[in-house]
C-alpha distance (Angstrom), angle and dihedral (degrees) to the residues before:
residue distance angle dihedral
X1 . . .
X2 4.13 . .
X3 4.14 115.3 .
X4 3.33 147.6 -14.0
X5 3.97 114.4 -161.8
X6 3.93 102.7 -153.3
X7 4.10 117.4 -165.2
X8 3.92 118.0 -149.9
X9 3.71 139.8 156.5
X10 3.56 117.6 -105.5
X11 3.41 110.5 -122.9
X12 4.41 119.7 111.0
X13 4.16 96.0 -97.7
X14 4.13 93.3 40.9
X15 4.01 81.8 44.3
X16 3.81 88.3 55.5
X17 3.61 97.9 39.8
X18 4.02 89.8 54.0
X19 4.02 93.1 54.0
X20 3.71 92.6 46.4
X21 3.63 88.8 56.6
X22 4.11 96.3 36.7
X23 4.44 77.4 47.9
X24 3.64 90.1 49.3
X25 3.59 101.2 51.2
X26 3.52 96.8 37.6
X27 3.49 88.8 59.3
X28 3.67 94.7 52.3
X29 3.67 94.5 48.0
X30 3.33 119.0 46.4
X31 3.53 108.6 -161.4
X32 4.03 92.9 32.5
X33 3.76 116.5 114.9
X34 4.18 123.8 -166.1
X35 3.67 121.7 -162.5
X36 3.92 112.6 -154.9
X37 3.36 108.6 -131.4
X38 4.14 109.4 -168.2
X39 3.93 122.7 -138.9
X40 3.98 137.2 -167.6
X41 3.88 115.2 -154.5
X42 3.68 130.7 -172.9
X43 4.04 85.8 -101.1
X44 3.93 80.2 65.5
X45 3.57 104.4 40.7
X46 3.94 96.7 38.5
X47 4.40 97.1 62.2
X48 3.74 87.2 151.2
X49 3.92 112.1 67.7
X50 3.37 131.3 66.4
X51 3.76 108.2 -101.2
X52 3.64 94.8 -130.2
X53 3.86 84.5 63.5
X54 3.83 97.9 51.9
X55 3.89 104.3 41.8
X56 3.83 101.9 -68.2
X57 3.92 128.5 -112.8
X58 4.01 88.1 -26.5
X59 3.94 86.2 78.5
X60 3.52 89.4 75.5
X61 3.87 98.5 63.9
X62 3.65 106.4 38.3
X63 3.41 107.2 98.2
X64 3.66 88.9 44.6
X65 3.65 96.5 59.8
X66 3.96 85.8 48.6
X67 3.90 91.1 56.1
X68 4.02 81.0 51.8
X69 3.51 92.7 52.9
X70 3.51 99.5 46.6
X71 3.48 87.6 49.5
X72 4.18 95.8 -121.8
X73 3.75 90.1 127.8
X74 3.58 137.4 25.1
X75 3.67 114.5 -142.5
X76 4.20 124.0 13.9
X77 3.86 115.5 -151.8
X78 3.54 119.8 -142.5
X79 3.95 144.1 179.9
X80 4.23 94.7 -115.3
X81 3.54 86.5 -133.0
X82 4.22 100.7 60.9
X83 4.11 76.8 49.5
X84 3.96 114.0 104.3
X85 3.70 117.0 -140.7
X86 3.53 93.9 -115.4
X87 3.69 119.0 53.9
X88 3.91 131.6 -168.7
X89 3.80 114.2 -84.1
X90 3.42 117.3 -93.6
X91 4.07 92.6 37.3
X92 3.99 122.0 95.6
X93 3.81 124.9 -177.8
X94 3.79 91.1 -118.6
X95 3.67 100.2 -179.6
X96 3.87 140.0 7.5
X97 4.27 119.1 -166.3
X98 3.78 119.5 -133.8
X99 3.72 112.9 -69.3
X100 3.52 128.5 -109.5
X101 3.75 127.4 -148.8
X102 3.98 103.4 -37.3
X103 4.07 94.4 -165.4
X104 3.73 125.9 120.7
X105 4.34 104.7 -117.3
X106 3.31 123.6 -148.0
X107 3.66 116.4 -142.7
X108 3.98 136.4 -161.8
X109 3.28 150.0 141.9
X110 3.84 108.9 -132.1
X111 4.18 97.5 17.8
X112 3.69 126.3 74.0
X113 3.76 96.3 -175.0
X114 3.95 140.6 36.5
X115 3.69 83.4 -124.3
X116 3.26 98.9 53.0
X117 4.12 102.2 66.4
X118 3.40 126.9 100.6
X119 4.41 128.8 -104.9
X120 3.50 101.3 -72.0
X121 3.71 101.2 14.3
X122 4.07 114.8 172.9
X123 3.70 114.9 -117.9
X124 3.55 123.5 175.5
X125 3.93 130.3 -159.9
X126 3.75 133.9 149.6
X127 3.64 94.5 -131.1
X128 3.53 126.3 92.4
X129 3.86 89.5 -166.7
X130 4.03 87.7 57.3
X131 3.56 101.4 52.4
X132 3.75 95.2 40.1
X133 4.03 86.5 56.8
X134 3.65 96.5 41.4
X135 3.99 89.0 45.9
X136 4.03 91.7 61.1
X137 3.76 80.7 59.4
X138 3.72 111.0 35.4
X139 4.09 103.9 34.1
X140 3.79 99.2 162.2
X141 4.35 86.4 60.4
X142 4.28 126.3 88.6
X143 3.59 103.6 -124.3
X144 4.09 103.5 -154.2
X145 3.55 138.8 -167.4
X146 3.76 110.4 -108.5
X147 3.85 125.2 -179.7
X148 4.04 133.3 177.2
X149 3.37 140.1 74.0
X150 3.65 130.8 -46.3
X151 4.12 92.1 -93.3
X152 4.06 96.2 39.2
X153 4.07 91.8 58.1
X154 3.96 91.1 46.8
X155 3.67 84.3 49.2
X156 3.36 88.1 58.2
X157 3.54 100.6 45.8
X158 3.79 94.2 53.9
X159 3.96 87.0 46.4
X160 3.84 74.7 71.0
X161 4.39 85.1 -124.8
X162 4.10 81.9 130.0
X163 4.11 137.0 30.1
X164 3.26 88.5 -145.3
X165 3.96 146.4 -12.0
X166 3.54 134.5 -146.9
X167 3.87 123.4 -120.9
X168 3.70 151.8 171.6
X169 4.16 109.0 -96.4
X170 3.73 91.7 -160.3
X171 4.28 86.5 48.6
X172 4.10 93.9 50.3
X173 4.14 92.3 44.2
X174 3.53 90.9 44.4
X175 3.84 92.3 58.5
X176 3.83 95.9 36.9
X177 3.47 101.7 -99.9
X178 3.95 104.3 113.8
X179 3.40 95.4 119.4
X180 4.13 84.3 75.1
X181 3.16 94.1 58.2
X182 4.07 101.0 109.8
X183 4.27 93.3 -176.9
X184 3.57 136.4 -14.3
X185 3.31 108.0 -128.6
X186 3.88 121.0 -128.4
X187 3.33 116.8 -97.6
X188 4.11 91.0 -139.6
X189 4.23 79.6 55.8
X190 3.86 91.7 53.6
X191 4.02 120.0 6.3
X192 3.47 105.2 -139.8
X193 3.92 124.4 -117.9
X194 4.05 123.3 -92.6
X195 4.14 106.4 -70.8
X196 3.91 91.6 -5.5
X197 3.68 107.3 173.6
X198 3.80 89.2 15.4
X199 3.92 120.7 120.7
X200 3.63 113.1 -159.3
X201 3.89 137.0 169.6
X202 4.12 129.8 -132.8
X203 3.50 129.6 -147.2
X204 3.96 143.8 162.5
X205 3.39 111.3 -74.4
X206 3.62 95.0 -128.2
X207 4.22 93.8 49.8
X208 3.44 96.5 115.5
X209 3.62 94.2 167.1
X210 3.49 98.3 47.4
X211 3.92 91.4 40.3
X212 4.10 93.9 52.5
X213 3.93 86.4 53.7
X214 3.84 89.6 44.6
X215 3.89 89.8 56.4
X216 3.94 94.2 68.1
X217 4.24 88.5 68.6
X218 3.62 102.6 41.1
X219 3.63 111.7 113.5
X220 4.00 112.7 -139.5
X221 3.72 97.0 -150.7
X222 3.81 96.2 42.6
X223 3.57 87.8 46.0
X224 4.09 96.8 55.5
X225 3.74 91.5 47.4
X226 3.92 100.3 51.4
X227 3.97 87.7 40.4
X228 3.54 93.7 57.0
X229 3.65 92.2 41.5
X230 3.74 90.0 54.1
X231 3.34 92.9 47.4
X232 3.88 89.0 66.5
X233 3.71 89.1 49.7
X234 3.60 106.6 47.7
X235 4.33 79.7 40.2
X236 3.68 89.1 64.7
X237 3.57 89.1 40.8
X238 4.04 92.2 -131.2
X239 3.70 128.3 165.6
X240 3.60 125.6 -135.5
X241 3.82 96.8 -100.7
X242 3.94 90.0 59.4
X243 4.00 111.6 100.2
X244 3.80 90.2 -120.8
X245 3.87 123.7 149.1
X246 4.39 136.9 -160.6
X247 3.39 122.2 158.4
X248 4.04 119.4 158.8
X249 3.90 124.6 -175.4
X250 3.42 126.9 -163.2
X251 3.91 111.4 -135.7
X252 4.40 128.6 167.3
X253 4.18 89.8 -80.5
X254 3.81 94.2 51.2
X255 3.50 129.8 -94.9
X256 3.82 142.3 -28.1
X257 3.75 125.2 -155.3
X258 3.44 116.5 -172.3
X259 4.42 123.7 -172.4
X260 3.69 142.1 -161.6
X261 3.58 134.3 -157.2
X262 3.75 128.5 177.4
X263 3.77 135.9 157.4
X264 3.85 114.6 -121.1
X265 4.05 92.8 -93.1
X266 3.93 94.8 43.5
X267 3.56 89.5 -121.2
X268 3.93 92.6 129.6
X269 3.65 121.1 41.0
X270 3.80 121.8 -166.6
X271 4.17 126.6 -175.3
X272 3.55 141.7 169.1
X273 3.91 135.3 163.3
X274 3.62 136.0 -167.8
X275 3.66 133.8 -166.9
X276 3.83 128.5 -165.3
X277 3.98 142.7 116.8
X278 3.24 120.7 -35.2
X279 4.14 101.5 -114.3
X280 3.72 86.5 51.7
X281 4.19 90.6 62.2
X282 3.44 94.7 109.7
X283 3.59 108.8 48.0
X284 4.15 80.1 45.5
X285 3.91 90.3 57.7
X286 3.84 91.3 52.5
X287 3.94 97.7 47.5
X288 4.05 79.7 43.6
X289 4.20 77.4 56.9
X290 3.42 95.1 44.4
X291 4.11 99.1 55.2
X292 3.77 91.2 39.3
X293 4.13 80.3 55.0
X294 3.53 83.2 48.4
X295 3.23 101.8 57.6
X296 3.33 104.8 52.7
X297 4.06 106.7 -78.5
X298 3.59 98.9 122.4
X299 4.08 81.4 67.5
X300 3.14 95.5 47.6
X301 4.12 100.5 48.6
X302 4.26 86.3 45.7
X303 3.87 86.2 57.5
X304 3.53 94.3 52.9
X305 4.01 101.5 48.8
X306 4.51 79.1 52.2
C-alpha cells in the first residue's frame, strides 16, 4: 500500500498522538507504511503570549495544513480542539479516533479538590474559556494566564508559583501522568472545548487513496459528537481565541449537547443545552446555534474579533 507521510508538532503529547495514529493504521493495513514527519508552529515557538493575542488554538495547525497543501505530507494529526471550525479549502477532517476523557483536570500539589483552596488561591491555565468557567464558580481564586508545555507548567506548579493549574485529562493520561490528576472537573462546571480529547487526522479533499485508508480508524461515535459540536462553532462563526464552549455525550437516552458563550472579560455569560436521540445530534447542535444567536452571541463574538 507504500507510505503515508504524517505531519505533527513536536512536542511529547502531539508526539504520542502521531504514533497512535501511525499504530492504528498500520494495524489496519497491513502492508501500509507512515513516515512521521515532525513540525514546529508558531503555537510552539511563541510560549509567551496569550493565545487569544496571537490567533488562538488555530496557531497550532498552520504550518501543518501548509505542508498539506504543498503536498510534502499526506495526512496532519491534530488535537480536534486546536482545530478551527473552518479549515482551508481543499482540507477535510477525514477521520477522528475514539475519544478519551474530554473533562477539564485540575492539578496541584498540596489540594485534592477545587473546593478545597484557600481565598485567593493561584490557578493557572492557558485557556481563557477555562478560567472564565471556573471563575463563575470559584470567585475568591486568581485565574492566570499560563503557557508551555505539559512539563514547563507542572514545573511551575511544584515551584509552588501556582495552587493549582488547570489541564486537559485526556492530555495528562495520554502521556502517563494520570496519577496527577487531583479532580476532574465536571463537565456541567466547565463545558469542554470543540473535539477536546479527540485526535483526528486531515487530508486533501480529493486524496482518495489516503482518505479510503483513513476510514478504517475513524471512530463513529467520536465522530458524531465533535461534528455536532463544530457545527455550533463554525454556526456562530467563532474563532479559536473566543471563550466559546460544545461538548455533547452520547449516553442510553440519546444525546446531550451542552454550550458556552462568554465575551472576552466574562462579563456576559450565555448557555443552552439540548437533549434528544442520538441521529437527531446535528439538527440539535444547530437549534443549540440558533438560541445562543438568539440571545445575544452574535454580539458578543463581533466584540471580540474588535
Amino acid at each position: 500500500m507504500g507510505t503515508i507521510r504524517l505531519a505533527t508538532r513536536e512536542s511529547a503529547l502531539a508526539m504520542w498522538q502521531a504514533n497512535f495514529v501511525k499504530d492504528a493504521l498500520e494495524a489496519a493495513h497491513r502492508d501500509l507504511e507512515v513516515e512521521i514527519v515532525g513540525m514546529t508552529t508558531l503555537g510552539d515557538r511563541n510560549k509567551h503570549s496569550p493565545l487569544s493575542k496571537i490567533g488562538g488554538k488555530g496557531v497550532f495547525v498552520k504550518e501543518l495544513e501548509v505542508g498539506l497543501l504543498e503536498n510534502r505530507v499526506d495526512i496532519a494529526v491534530h488535537s480536534m480542539k486546536d482545530v478551527p471550525s473552518e479549515l482551508p479549502e481543499g482540507l477535510q477532517i477525514t477521520a477522528i479516533c475514539e475519544r478519551e476523557d474530554p473533562r477539564d483536570a485540575f492539578v496541584s500539589v498540596n489540594f485534592q479538590r477545587l473546593d478545597d483552596l484557600p481565598e485567593g488561591a493561584r490557578i493557572g491555565s492557558s485557556s481563557l474559556r477555562r478560567r472564565i468557567q471556573l471563575q463563575q464558580k470559584y470567585p475568591r481564586y486568581r485565574f492566570i494566564e499560563l503557557r508551555g508545555n505539559v512539563d514547563t507548567r507542572l514545573k511551575k506548579l511544584e515551584a509552588g508559583e501556582y495552587e493549582g493549574i488547570i489541564l486537559a485529562c485526556a492530555g495528562l493520561k495520554r502521556l502517563g501522568l494520570e496519577a496527577r490528576i487531583s479532580e476532574g472537573i465536571d463537565t456541567a462546571v466547565s463545558v469542554p472545548s470543540a473535539g477536546q480529547g479527540a485526535v483526528g487526522i486531515e487530508s486533501r479533499a480529493g486524496d482518495s487513496r489516503v482518505n479510503a485508508l483513513l476510514a478504517a480508524i475513524n471512530h463513529d461515535d467520536t465522530w458524531r459528537c465533535v461534528t455536532s459540536e463544530r457545527l455550533i462553532s463554525s454556526g456562530l462563526g467563532a474563532t479559536c481565541n473566543m471563550p466559546i464552549a460544545a461538548f455533547a455525550e452520547l449516553g442510553p437516552s440519546g444525546v446531550t449537547i451542552s454550550s458556552f458563550v462568554s465575551d472576552i472579560a466574562g462579563e456576559t455569560i450565555l448557555k443552552v443545552d439540548k437533549q434528544g436521540p442520538k441521529l437527531e445530534s446535528y439538527r440539535l447542535a444547530n437549534e443549540v446555534t440558533a438560541e445562543l444567536m438568539a440571545q445575544g452571541a452574535e454580539k458578543i463574538i463581533e466584540a471580540g474579533r474588535n
